[in-house]
OpenMM code with the backbone's topology and positions (N, CA, C; nanometers):
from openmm import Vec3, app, unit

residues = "UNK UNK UNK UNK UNK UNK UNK UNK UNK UNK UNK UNK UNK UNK UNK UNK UNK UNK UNK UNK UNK UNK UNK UNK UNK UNK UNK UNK UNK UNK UNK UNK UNK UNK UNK UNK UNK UNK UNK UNK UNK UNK UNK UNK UNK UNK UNK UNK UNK UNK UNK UNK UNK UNK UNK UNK UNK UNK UNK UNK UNK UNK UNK UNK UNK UNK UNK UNK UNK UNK UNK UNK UNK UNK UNK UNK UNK UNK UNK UNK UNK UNK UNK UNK UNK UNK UNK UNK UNK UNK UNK UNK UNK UNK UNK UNK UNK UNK UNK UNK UNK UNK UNK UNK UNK UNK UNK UNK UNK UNK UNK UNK UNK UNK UNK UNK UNK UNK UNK UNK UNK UNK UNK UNK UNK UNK UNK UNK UNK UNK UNK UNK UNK UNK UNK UNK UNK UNK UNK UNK UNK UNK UNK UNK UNK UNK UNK UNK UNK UNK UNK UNK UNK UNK UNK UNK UNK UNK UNK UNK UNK UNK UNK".split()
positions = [
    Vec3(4.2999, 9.9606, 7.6802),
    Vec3(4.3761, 9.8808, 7.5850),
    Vec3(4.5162, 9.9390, 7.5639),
    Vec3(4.5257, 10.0654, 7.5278),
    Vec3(4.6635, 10.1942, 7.5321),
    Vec3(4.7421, 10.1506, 7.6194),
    Vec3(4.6677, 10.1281, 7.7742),
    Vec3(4.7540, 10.0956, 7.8489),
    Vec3(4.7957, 9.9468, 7.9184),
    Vec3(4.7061, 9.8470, 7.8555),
    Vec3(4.7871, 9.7211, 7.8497),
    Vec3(4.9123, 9.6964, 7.7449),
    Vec3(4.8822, 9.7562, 7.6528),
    Vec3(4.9709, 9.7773, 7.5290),
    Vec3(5.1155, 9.8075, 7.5649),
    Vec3(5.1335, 9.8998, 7.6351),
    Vec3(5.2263, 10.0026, 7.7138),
    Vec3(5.3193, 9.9122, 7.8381),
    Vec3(5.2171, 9.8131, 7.9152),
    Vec3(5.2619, 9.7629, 8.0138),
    Vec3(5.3049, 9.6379, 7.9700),
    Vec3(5.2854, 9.5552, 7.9009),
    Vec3(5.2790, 9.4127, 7.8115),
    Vec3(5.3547, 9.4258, 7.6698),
    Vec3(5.3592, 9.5248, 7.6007),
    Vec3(5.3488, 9.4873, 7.4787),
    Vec3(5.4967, 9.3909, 7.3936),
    Vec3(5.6262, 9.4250, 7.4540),
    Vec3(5.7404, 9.3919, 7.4486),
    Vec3(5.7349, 9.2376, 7.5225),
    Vec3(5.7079, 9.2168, 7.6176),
    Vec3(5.6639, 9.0889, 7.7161),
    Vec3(5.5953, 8.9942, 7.6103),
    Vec3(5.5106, 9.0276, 7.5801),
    Vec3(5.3860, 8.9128, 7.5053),
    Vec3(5.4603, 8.9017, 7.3656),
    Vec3(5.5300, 8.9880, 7.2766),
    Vec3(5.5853, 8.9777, 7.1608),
    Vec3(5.7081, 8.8754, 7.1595),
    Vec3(5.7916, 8.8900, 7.2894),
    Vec3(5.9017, 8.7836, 7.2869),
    Vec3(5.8528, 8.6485, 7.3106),
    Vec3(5.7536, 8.6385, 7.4453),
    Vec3(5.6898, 8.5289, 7.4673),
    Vec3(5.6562, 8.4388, 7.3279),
    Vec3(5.5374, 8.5216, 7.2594),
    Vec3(5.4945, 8.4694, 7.1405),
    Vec3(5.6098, 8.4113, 7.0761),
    Vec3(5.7617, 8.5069, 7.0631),
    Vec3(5.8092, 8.4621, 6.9577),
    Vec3(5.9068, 8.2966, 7.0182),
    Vec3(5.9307, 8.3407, 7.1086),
    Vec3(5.9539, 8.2258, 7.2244),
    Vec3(5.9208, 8.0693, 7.2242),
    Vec3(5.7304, 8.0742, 7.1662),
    Vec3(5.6619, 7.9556, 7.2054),
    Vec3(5.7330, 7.9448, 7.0349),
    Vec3(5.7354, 8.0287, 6.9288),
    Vec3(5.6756, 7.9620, 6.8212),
    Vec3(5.8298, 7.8915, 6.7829),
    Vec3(5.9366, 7.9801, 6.8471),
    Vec3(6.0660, 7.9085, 6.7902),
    Vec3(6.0831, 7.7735, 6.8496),
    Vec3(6.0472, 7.7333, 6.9777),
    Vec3(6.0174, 7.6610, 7.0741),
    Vec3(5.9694, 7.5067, 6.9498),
    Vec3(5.8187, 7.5469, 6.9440),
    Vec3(5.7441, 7.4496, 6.8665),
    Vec3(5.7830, 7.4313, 6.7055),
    Vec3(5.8659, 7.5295, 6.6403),
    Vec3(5.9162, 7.5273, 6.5172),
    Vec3(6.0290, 7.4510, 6.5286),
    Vec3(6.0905, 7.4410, 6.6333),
    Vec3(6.1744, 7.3298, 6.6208),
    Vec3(6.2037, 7.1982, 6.6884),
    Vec3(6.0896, 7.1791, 6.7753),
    Vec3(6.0611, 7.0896, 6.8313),
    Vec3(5.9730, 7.0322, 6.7257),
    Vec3(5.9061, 7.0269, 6.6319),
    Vec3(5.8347, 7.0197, 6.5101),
    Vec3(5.9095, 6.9444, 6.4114),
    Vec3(6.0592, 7.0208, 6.3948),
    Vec3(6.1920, 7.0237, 6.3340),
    Vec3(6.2799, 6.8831, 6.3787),
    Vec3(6.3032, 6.8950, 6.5057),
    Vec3(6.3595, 6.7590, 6.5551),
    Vec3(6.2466, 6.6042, 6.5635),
    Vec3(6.1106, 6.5913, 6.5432),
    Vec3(6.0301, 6.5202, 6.5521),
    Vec3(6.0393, 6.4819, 6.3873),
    Vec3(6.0381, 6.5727, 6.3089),
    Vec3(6.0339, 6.5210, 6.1381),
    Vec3(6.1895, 6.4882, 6.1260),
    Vec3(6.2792, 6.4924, 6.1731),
    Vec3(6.4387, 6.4680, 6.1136),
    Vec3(6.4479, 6.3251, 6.1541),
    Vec3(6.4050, 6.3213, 6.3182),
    Vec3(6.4134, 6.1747, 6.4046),
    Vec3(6.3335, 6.0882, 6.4049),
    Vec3(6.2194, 6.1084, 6.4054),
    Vec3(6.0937, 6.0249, 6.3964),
    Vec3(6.0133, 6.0390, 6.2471),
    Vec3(6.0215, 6.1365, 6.1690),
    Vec3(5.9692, 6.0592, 6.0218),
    Vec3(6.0868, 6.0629, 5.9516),
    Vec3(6.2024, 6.0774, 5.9764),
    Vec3(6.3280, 6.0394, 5.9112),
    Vec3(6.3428, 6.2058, 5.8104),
    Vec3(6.2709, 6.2829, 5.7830),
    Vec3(6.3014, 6.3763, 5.7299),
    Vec3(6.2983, 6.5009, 5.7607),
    Vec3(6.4131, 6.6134, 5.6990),
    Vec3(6.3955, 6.7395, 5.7690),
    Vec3(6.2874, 6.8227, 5.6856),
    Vec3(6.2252, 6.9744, 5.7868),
    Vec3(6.2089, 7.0627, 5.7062),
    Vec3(6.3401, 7.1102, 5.6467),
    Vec3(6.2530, 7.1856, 5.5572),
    Vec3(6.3910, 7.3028, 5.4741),
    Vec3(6.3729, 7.4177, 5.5393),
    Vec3(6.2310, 7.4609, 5.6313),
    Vec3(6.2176, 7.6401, 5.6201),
    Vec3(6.2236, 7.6529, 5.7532),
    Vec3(6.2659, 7.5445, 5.8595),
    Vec3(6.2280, 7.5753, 6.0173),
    Vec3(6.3356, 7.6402, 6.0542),
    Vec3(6.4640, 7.5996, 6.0437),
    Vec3(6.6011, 7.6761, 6.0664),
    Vec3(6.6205, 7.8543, 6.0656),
    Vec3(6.5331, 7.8247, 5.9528),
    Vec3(6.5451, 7.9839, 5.8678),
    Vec3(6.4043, 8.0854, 5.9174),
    Vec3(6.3156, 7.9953, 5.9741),
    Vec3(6.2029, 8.0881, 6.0366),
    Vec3(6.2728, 8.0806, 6.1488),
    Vec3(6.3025, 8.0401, 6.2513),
    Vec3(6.3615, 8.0523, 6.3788),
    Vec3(6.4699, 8.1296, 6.3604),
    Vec3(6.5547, 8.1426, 6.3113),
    Vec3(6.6538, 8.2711, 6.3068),
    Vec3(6.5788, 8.3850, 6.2570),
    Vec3(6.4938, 8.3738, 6.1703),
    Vec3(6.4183, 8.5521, 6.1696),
    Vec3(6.3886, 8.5666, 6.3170),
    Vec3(6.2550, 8.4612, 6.3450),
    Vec3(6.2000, 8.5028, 6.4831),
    Vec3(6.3110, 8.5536, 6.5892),
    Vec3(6.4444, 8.4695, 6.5853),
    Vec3(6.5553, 8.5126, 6.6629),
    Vec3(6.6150, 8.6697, 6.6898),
    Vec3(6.6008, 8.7321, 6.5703),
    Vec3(6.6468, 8.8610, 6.5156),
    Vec3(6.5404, 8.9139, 6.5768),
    Vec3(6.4437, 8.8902, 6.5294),
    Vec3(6.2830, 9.0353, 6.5883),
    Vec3(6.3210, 9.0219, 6.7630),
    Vec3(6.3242, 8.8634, 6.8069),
    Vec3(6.3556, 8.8429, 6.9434),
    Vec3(6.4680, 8.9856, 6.9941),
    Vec3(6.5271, 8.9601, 6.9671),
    Vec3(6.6807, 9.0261, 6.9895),
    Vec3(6.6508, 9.1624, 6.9536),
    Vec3(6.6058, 9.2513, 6.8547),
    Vec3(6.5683, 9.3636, 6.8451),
    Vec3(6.4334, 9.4013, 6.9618),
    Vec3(6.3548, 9.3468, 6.9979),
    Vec3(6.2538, 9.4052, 7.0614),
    Vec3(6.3191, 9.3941, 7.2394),
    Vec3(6.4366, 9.2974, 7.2274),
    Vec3(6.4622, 9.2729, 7.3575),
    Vec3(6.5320, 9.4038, 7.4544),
    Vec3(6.5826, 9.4775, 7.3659),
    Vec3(6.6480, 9.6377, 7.3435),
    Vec3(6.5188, 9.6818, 7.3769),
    Vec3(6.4081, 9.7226, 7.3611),
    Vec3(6.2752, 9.8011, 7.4047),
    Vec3(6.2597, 9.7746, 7.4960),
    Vec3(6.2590, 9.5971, 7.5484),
    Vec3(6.2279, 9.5524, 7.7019),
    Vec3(6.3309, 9.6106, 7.8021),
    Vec3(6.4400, 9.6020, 7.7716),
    Vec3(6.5537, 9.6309, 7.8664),
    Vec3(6.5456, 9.7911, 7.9109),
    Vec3(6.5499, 9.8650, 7.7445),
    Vec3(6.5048, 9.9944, 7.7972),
    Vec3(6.3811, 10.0237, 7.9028),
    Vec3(6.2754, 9.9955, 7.8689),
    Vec3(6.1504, 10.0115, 7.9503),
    Vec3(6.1179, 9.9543, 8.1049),
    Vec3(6.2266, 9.8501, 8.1148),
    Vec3(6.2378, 9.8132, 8.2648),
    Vec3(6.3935, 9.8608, 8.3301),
    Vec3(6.4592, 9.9629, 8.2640),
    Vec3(6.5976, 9.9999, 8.3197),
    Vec3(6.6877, 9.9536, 8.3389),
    Vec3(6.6934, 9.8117, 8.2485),
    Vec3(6.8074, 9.7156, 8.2803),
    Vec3(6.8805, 9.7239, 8.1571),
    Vec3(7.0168, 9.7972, 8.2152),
    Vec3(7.1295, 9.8048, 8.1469),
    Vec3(7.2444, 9.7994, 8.2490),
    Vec3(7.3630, 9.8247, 8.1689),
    Vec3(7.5226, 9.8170, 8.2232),
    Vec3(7.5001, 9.9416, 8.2501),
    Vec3(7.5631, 9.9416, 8.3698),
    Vec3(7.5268, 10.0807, 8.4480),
    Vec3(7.6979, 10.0584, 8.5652),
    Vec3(7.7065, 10.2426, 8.5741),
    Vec3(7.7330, 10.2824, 8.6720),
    Vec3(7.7160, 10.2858, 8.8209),
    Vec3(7.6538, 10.1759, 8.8567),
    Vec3(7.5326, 10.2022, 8.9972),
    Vec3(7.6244, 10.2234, 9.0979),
    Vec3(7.7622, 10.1744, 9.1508),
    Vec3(7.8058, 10.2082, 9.2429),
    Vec3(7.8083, 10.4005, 9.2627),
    Vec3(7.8382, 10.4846, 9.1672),
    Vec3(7.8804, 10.6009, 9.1446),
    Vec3(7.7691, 10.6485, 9.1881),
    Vec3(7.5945, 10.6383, 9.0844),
    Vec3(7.4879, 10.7023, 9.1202),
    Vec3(7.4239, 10.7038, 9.2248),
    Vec3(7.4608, 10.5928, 9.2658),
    Vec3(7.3665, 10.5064, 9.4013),
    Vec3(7.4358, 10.5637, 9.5390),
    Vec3(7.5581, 10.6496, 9.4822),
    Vec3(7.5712, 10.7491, 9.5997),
    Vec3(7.5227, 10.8408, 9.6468),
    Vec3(7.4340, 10.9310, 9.5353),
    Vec3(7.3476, 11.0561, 9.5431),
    Vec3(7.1727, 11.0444, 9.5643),
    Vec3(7.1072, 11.0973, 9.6260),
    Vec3(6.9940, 11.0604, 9.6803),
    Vec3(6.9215, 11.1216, 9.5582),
    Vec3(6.7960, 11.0295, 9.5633),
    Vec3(6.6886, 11.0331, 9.4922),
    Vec3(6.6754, 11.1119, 9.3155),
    Vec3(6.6851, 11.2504, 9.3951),
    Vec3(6.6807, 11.3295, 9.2946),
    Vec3(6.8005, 11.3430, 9.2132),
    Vec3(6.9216, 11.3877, 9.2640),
    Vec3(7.0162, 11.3224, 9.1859),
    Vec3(7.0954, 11.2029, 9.1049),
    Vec3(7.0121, 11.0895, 9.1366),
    Vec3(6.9663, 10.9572, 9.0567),
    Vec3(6.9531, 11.0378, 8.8711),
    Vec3(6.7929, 11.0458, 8.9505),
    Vec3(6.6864, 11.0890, 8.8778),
    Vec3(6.7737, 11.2180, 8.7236),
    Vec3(6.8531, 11.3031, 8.8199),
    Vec3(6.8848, 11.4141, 8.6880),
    Vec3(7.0207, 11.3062, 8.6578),
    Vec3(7.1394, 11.2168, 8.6828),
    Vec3(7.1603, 11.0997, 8.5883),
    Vec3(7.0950, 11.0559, 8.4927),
    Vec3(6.9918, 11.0089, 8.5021),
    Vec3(6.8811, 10.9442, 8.4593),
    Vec3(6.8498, 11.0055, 8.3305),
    Vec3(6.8483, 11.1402, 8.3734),
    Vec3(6.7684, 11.2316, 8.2893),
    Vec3(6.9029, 11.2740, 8.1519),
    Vec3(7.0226, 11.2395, 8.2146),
    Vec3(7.1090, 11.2757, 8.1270),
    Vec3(7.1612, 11.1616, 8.0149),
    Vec3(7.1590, 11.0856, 8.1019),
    Vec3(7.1521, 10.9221, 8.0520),
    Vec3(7.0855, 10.9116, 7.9203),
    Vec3(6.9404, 10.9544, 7.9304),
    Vec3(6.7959, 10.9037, 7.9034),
    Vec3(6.8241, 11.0205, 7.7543),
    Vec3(6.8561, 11.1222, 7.7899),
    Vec3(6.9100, 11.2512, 7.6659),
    Vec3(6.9546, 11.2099, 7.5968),
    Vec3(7.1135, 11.0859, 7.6327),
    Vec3(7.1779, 11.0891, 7.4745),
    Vec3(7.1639, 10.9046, 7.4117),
    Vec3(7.0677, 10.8827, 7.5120),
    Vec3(7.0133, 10.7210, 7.4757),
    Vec3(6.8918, 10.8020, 7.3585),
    Vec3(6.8471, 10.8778, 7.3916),
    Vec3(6.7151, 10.9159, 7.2844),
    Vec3(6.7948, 10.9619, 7.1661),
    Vec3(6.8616, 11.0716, 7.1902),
    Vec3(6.9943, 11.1096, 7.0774),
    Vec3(7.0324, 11.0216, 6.9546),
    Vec3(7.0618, 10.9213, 7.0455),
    Vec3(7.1525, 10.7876, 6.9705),
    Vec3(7.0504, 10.7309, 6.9098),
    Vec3(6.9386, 10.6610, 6.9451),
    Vec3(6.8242, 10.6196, 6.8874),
    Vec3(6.7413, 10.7355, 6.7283),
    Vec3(6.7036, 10.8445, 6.7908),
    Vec3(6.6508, 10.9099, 6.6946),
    Vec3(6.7676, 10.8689, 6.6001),
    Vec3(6.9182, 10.8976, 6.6054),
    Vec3(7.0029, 10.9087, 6.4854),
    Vec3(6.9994, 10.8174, 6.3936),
    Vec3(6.9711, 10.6720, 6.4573),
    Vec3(6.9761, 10.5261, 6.4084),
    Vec3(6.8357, 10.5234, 6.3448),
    Vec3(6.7337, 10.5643, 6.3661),
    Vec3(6.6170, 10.5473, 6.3179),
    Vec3(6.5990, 10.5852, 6.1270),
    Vec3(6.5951, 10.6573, 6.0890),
    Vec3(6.6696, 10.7041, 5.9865),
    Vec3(6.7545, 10.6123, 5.8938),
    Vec3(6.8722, 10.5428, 5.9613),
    Vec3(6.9256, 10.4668, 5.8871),
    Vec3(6.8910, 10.3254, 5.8794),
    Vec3(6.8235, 10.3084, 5.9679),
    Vec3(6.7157, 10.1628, 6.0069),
    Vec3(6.6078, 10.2035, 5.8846),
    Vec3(6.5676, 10.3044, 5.8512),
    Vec3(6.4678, 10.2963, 5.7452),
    Vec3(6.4958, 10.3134, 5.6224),
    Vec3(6.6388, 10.3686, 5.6023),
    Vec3(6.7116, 10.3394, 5.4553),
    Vec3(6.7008, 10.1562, 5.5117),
    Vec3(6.7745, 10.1095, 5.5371),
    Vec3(6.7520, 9.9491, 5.5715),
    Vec3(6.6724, 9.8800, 5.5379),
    Vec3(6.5307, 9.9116, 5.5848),
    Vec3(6.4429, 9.8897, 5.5317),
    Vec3(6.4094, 9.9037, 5.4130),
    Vec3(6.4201, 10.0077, 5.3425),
    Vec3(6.3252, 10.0467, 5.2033),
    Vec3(6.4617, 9.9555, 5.1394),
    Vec3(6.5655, 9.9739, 5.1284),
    Vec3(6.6780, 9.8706, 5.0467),
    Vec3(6.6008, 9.7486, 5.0444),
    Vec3(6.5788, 9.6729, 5.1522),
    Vec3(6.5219, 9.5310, 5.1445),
    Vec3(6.3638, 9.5704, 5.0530),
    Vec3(6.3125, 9.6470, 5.0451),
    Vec3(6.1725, 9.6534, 4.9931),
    Vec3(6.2043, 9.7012, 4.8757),
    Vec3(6.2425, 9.7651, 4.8209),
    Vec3(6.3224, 9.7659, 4.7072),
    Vec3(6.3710, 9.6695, 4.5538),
    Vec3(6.4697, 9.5696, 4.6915),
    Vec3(6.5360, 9.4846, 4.5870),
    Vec3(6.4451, 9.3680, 4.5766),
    Vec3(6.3623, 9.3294, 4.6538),
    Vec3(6.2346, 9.2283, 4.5752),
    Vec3(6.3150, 9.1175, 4.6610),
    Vec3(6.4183, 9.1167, 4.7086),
    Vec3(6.4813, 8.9680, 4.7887),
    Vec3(6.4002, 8.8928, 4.8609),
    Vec3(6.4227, 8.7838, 4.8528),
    Vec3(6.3238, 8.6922, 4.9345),
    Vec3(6.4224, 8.5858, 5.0021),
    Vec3(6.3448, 8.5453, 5.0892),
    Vec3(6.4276, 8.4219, 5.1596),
    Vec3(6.4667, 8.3383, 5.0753),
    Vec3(6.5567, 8.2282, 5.1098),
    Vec3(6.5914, 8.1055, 5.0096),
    Vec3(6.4999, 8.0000, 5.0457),
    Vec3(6.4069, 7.9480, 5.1513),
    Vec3(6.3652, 7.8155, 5.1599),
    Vec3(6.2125, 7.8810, 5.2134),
    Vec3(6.1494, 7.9872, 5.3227),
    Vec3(6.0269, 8.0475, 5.2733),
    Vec3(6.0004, 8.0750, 5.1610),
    Vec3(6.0790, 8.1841, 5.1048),
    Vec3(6.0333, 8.2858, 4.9804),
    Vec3(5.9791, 8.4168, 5.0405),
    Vec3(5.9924, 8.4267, 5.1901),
    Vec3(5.9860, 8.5636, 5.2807),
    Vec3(6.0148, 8.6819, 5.2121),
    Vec3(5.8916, 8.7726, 5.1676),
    Vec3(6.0415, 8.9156, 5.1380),
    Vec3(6.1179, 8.9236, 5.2703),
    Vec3(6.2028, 8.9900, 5.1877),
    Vec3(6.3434, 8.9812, 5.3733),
    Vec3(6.2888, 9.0939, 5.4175),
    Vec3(6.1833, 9.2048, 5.3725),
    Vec3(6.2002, 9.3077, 5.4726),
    Vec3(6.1403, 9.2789, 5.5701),
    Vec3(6.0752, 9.1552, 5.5516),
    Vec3(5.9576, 9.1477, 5.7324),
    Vec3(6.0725, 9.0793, 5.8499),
    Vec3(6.1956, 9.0683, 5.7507),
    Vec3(6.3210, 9.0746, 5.9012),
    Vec3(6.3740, 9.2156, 5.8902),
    Vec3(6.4224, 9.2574, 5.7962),
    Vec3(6.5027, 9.4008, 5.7854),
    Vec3(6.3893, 9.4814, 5.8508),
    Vec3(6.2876, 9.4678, 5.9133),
    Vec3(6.2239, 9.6048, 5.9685),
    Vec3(6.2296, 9.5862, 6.0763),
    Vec3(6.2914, 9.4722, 6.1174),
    Vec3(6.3074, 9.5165, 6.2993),
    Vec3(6.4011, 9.5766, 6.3549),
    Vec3(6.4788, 9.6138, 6.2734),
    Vec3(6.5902, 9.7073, 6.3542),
    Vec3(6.5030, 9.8139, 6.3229),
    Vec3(6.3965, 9.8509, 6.2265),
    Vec3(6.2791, 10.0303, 6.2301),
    Vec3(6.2261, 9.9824, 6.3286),
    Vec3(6.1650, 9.8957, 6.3804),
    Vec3(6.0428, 9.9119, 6.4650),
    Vec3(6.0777, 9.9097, 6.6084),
    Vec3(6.2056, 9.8230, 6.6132),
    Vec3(6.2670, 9.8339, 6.7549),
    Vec3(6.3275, 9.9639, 6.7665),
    Vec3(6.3982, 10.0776, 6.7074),
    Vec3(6.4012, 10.1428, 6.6863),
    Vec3(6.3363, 10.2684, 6.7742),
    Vec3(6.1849, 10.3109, 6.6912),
    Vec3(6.1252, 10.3285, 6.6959),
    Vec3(6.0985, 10.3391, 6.8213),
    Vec3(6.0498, 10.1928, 6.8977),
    Vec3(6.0270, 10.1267, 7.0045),
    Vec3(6.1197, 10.1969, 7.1331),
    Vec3(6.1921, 10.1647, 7.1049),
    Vec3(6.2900, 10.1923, 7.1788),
    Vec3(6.2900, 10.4041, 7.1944),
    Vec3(6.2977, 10.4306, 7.1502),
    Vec3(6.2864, 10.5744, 7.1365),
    Vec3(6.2247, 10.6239, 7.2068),
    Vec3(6.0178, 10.5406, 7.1778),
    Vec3(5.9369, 10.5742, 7.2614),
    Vec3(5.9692, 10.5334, 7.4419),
    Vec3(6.0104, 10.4114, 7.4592),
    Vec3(6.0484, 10.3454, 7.5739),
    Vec3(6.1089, 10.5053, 7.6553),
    Vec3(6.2282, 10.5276, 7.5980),
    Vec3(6.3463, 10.6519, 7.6819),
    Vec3(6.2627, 10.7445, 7.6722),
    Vec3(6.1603, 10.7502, 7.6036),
    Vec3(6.1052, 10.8977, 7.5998),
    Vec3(6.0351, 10.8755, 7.7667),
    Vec3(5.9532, 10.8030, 7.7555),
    Vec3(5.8570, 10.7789, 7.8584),
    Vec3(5.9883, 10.7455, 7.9948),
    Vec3(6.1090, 10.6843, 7.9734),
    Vec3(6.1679, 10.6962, 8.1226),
    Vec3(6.2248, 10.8482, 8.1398),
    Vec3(6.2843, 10.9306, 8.0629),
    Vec3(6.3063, 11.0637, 8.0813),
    Vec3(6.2184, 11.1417, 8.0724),
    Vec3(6.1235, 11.1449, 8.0698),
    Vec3(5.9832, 11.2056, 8.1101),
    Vec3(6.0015, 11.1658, 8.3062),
    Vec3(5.9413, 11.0288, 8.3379),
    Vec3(5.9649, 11.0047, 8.4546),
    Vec3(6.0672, 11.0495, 8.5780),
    Vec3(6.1782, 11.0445, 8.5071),
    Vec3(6.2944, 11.0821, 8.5693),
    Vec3(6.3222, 11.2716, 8.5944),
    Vec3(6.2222, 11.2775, 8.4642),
    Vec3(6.2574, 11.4374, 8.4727),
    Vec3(6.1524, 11.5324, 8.6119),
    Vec3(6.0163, 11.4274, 8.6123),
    Vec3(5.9404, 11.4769, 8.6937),
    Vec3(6.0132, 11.4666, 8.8595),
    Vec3(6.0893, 11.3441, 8.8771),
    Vec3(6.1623, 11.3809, 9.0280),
    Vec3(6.2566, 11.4520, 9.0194),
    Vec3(6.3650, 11.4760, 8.9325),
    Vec3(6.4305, 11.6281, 8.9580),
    Vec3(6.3112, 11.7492, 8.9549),
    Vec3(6.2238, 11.7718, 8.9295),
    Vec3(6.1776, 11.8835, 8.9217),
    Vec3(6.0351, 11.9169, 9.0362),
    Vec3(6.0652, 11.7353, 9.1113),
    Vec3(5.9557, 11.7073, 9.2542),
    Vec3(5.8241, 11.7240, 9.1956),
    Vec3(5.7922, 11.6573, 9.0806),
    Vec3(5.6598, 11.6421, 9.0692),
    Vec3(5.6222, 11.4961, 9.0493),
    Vec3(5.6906, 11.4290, 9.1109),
    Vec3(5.7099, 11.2757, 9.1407),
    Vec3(5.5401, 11.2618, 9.1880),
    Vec3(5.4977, 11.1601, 9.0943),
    Vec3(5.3499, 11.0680, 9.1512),
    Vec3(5.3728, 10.9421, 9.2194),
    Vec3(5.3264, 10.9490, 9.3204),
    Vec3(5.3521, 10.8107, 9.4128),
    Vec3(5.3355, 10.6853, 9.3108),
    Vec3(5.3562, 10.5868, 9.3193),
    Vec3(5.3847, 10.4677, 9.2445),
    Vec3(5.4682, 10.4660, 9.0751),
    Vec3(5.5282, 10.5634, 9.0776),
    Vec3(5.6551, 10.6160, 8.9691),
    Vec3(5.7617, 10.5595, 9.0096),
    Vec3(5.8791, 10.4663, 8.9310),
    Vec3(5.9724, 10.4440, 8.9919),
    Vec3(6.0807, 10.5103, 8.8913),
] * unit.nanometer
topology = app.Topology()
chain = topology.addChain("A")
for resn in residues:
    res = topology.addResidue(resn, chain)
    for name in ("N", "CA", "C"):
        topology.addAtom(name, app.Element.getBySymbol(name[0]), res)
């Protein structure tokens, strides 16, 4: 389970959030056009879902290595020297993350705090204000686990099917 979790878990969370913004407003355009009236709360659930979207999408990108990159420069040095890039890369991406984590959770406790709620749910806002903690978080673990990887081929203890 640990390790479907690990391989899926960022994938199935956007998906999910994907279908529901999908059907929340396809839901949305069927009551405005065809029973002549709008919701009040679909707009405003689809932009939360939008936000968690957009924060967890930072975990996906990390965990499959897709970023703005240097590649002409690295992609000159073989394997292992990739790899200690990678590893340096991966150092002050974790850096930057741990630092933000912290202030993502002042963030949080502010919204839990002031009792705020949505205007047309009545949402407390922190179940949006916690996705910049959990992506966060997320994300942290993600670089941990690629500079782990990266660190094992500079140091040639590379396991076959590691990329």
């Amino acid at each position: 389970m640990l390790n479907w979790l690990n391989e899926n878990l960022e994938e199935v969370l956007m998906v999910i959030a994907l279908i529901a913004m999908t059907l929340i407003m396809g839901i949305q355009v069927f009551s405005r056009y065809v029973l002549g009236m709008s919701l009040s709360w679909s707009e405003e659930l689809t932009r939360y879902i939008f936000i968690w979207s957009g924060f967890l999408s930072v975990s996906y990108c990390t965990k499959k290595c897709v970023s703005i990159k240097i590649e002409q420069f690295v992609a000159m040095f073989p394997r292992r020297g990739k790899a200690a890039f990678k590893v340096v890369n991966h150092t002050f991406e974790l850096i930057l993350f741990l630092y933000l984590i912290p202030f993502a959770w002042k963030f949080f406790m502010s919204a839990v705090v002031s009792g705020q709620t949505s205007p047309a749910l009545n949402l407390p806002m922190y179940y949006v204000q916690v996705a910049p903690l959990f992506s966060f978080v997320l994300v942290a673990f993600r670089i941990a686990q690629r500079w782990w990887i990266e660190l094992m081929v500079v140091l040639k203890k590379e396991k076959k099917g590691n990329v």
